[in-house]
N, C-alpha and C positions, 0 to 999 in steps of 0.2 A: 504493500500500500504506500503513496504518494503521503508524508506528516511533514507539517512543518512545524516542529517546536520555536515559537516565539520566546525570546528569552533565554539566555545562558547563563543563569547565576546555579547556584547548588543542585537546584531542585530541577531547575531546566535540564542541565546536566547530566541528571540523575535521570530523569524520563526516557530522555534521547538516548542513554546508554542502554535503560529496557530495553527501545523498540525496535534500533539497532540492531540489537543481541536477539531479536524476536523476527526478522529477517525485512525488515521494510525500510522500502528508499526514505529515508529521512536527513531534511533538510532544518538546519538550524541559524537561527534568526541573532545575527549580534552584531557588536558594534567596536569599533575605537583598537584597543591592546586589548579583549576580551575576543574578538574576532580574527585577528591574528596569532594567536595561542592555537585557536581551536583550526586553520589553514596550517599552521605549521605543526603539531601535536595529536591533533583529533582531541578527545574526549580524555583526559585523563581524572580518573577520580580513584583517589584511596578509600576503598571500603574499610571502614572503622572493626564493627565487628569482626568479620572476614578473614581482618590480616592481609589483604591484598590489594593491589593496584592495577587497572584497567586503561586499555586503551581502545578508543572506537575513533575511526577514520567517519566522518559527515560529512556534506556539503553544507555549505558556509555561505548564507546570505547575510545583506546589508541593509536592505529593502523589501518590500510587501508592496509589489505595484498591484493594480487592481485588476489588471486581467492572468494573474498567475492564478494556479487552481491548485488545491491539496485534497485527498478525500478527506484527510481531517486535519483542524489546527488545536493546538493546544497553547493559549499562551500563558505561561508559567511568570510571574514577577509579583514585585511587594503590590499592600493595594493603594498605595497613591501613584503609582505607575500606571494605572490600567488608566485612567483618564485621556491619558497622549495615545492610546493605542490604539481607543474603540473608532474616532474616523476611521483611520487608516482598515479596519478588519472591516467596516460598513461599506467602502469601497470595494473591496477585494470581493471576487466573484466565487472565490470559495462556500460553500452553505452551513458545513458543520464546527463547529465551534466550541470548543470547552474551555472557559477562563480558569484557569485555578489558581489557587490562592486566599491568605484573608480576601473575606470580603462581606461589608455589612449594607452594601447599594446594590443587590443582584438587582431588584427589578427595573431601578433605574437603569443601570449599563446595558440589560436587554433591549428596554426601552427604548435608548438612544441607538442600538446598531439596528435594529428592527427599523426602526422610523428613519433613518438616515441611508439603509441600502437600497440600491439598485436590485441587488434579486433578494427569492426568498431567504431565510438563515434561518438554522437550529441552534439554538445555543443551552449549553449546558452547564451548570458549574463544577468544580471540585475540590478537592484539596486531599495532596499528598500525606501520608503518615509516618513522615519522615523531614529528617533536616540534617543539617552540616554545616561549615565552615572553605571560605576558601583560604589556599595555602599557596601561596606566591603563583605558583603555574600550575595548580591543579585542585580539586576540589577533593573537600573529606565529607561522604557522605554517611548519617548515619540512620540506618534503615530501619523500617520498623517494620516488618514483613512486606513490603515491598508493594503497596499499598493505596488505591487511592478510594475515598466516596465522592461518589458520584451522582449528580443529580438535575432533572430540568424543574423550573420553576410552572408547567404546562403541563402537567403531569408524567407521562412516558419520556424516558428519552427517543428522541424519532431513529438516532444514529446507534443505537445500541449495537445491533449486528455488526457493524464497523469499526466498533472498541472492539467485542468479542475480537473479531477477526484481528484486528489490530496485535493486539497482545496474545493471541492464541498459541503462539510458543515462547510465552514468557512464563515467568514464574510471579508474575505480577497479577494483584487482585484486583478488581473493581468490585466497588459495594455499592448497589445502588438505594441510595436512600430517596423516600416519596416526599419529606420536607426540605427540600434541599436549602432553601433560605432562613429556613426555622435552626438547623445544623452548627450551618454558618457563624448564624447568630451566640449561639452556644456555644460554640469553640471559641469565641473571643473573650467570654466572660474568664475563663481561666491563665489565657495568653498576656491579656494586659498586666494583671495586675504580678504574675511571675516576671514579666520584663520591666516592669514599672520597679519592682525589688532590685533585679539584676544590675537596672543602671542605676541606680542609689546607690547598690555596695561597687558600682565601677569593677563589677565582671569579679567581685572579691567573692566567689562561692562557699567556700572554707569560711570565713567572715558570717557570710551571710544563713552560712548552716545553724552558725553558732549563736544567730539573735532569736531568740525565744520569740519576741514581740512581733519585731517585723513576719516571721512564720505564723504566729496566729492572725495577724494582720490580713497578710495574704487570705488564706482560708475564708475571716471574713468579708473582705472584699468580692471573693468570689460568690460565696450566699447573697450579698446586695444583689447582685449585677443578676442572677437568676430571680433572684426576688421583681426586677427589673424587666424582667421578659415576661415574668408571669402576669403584672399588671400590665404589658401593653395586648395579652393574651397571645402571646408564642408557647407552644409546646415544650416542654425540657425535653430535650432530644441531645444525645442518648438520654433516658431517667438516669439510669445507677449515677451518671456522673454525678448530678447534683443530689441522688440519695445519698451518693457518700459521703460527700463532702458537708454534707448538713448532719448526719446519722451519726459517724464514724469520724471525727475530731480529731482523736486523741492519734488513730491510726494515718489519718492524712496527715499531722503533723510531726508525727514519726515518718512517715513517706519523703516527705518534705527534705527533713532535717539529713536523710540520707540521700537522696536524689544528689541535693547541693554538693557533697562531699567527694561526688562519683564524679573522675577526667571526663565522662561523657558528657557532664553539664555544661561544660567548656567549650563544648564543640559544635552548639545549637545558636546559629547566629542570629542579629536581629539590629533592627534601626532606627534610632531617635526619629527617624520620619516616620515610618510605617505606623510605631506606636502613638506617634501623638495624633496620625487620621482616625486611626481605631478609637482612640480614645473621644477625638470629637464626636464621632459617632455616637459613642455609647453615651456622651453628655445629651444627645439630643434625645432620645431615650430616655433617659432619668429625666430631662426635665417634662416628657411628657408624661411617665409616668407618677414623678410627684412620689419618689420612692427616696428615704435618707440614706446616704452612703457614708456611713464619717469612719469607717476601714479603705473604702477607694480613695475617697479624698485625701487621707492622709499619707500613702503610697503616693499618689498623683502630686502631692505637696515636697514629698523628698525626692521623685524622681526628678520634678524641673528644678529644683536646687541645685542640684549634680548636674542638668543639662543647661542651666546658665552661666553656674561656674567653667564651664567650657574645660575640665579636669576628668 
């Protein structure tokens, strides 16, 4: 099959090395000294768990003109990036479409490539179950069974057969979930407020294993924020997430306290940008729902201290 992975940071990366390795022409979308790596090296990522190092040879674009055709795109990047994208994929005469990534604007971004293309489009969301770090010329992926959910906001996905096919000699999962924006939304409640910590202790894990407070903090920062979904009437999607973490305290704060301590914590990256659009988001959110947060707020108070002191 004809893919273009948009996007080459970890996760893009990591896709295109799948689908690669799953026997399809695939074409990968980058730019600048990120583009030139991947012309001169292909694909190289160190598998974390694994122990290992890989290499895949791609084709290497620079552009997305509108009349190139893919049977499918995938574009993989943070979610204040997808803003500059969606022209560009509304022109393009390709049909099927999977954004992956944070993302708490699905219906909008549909909205806008829908109403802005020339032909018809499917588009789907998703997000990988996995992350990493880059490492000067090559990427450290770390996997988590290799993994995406997937979902359309219209119910069915229309291209499903086309993922199947896609990945059918991969070792890679798709999970289709029927709330995909409800999902979305839910995975952010526990993202922020662990990367809202992260850059407070300035990437100091070990430090940050050993603060009691900021650990309970977190915890309940994450109970507001589903407290938060339920009054705008979103579904908790998965449930167990937030049964546990409301139920089982003492256990998530043991989880916690160990996770931090573990080299793997180190190698899950993330960006003062990314988080603060998550974040505006999820303020418009609370302020519709008229729900108190003074666990987020206080996270959200010591992470822009660290991101103003510019340290």
């Amino acid at each position: 099959m004809k893919i273009l992975v948009y996007g080459a940071g970890v996760l893009g990366s990591y896709l295109a090395h799948v689908l690669v390795r799953g026997g399809n022409d695939v074409t990968v979308l980058a730019r600048g000294k990120r583009a030139e790596e991947l012309k001169r090296d292909g694909i190289v990522i160190r598998h974390y768990f694994q122990l290992k190092t890989t290499s895949d040879r791609v084709k290497v674009s620079q552009t997305l003109s509108p009349e190139e055709s893919y049977d499918l795109i995938f574009v993989v990047m943070k979610f204040t990036d997808f803003p500059a994208v969606l022209p560009v994929l509304a022109e393009n005469r390709s049909s099927n479409i999977v954004l992956v990534g944070n993302n708490t604007e699905a219906h909008q971004m549909q909205s806008y490539i829908k109403e802005h293309s020339r032909t018809d489009k499917n588009i789907a969301f998703g997000f990988q179950l996995s992350g990493g770090i880059r490492e000067k010329d090559r990427m450290v992926a770390v996997r988590a069974g290799g993994q995406m959910v997937l979902g359309s906001l219209d119910g069915v996905v229309p291209f499903l057969p086309l993922l199947d096919k896609a990945f059918k000699h991969t070792k890679y999962k798709i999970t289709v979930q029927e709330n995909m924006d409800a999902w979305l939304k839910n995975h952010v409640i526990p993202i922020v407020p662990l990367n809202f910590a992260a850059f407070a202790f300035k990437g100091n894990f070990k430090k940050l294993a050993r603060d009691k407070q900021t650990l309970q903090q977190i915890i309940g920062a994450m109970d507001e924020g589903f407290k938060v979904l339920e009054a705008l009437g979103y579904p908790l999607i998965p449930a167990a997430q937030a049964k546990w973490i409301r139920q089982h305290r003492t256990l998530v704060y043991w989880f916690l306290k160990v996770y931090h301590r573990l080299p793997v914590a180190q190698k899950i990256d993330g960006t003062v940008k990314e988080l603060e659009g998550l974040n505006l988001a999820f303020q418009g959110w609370k302020q519709r729902a008229n729900v108190s947060t003074p666990n987020w707020d206080g996270l959200e108070k010591n992470f822009r201290m660290q991101a103003e002191s510019g340290s």
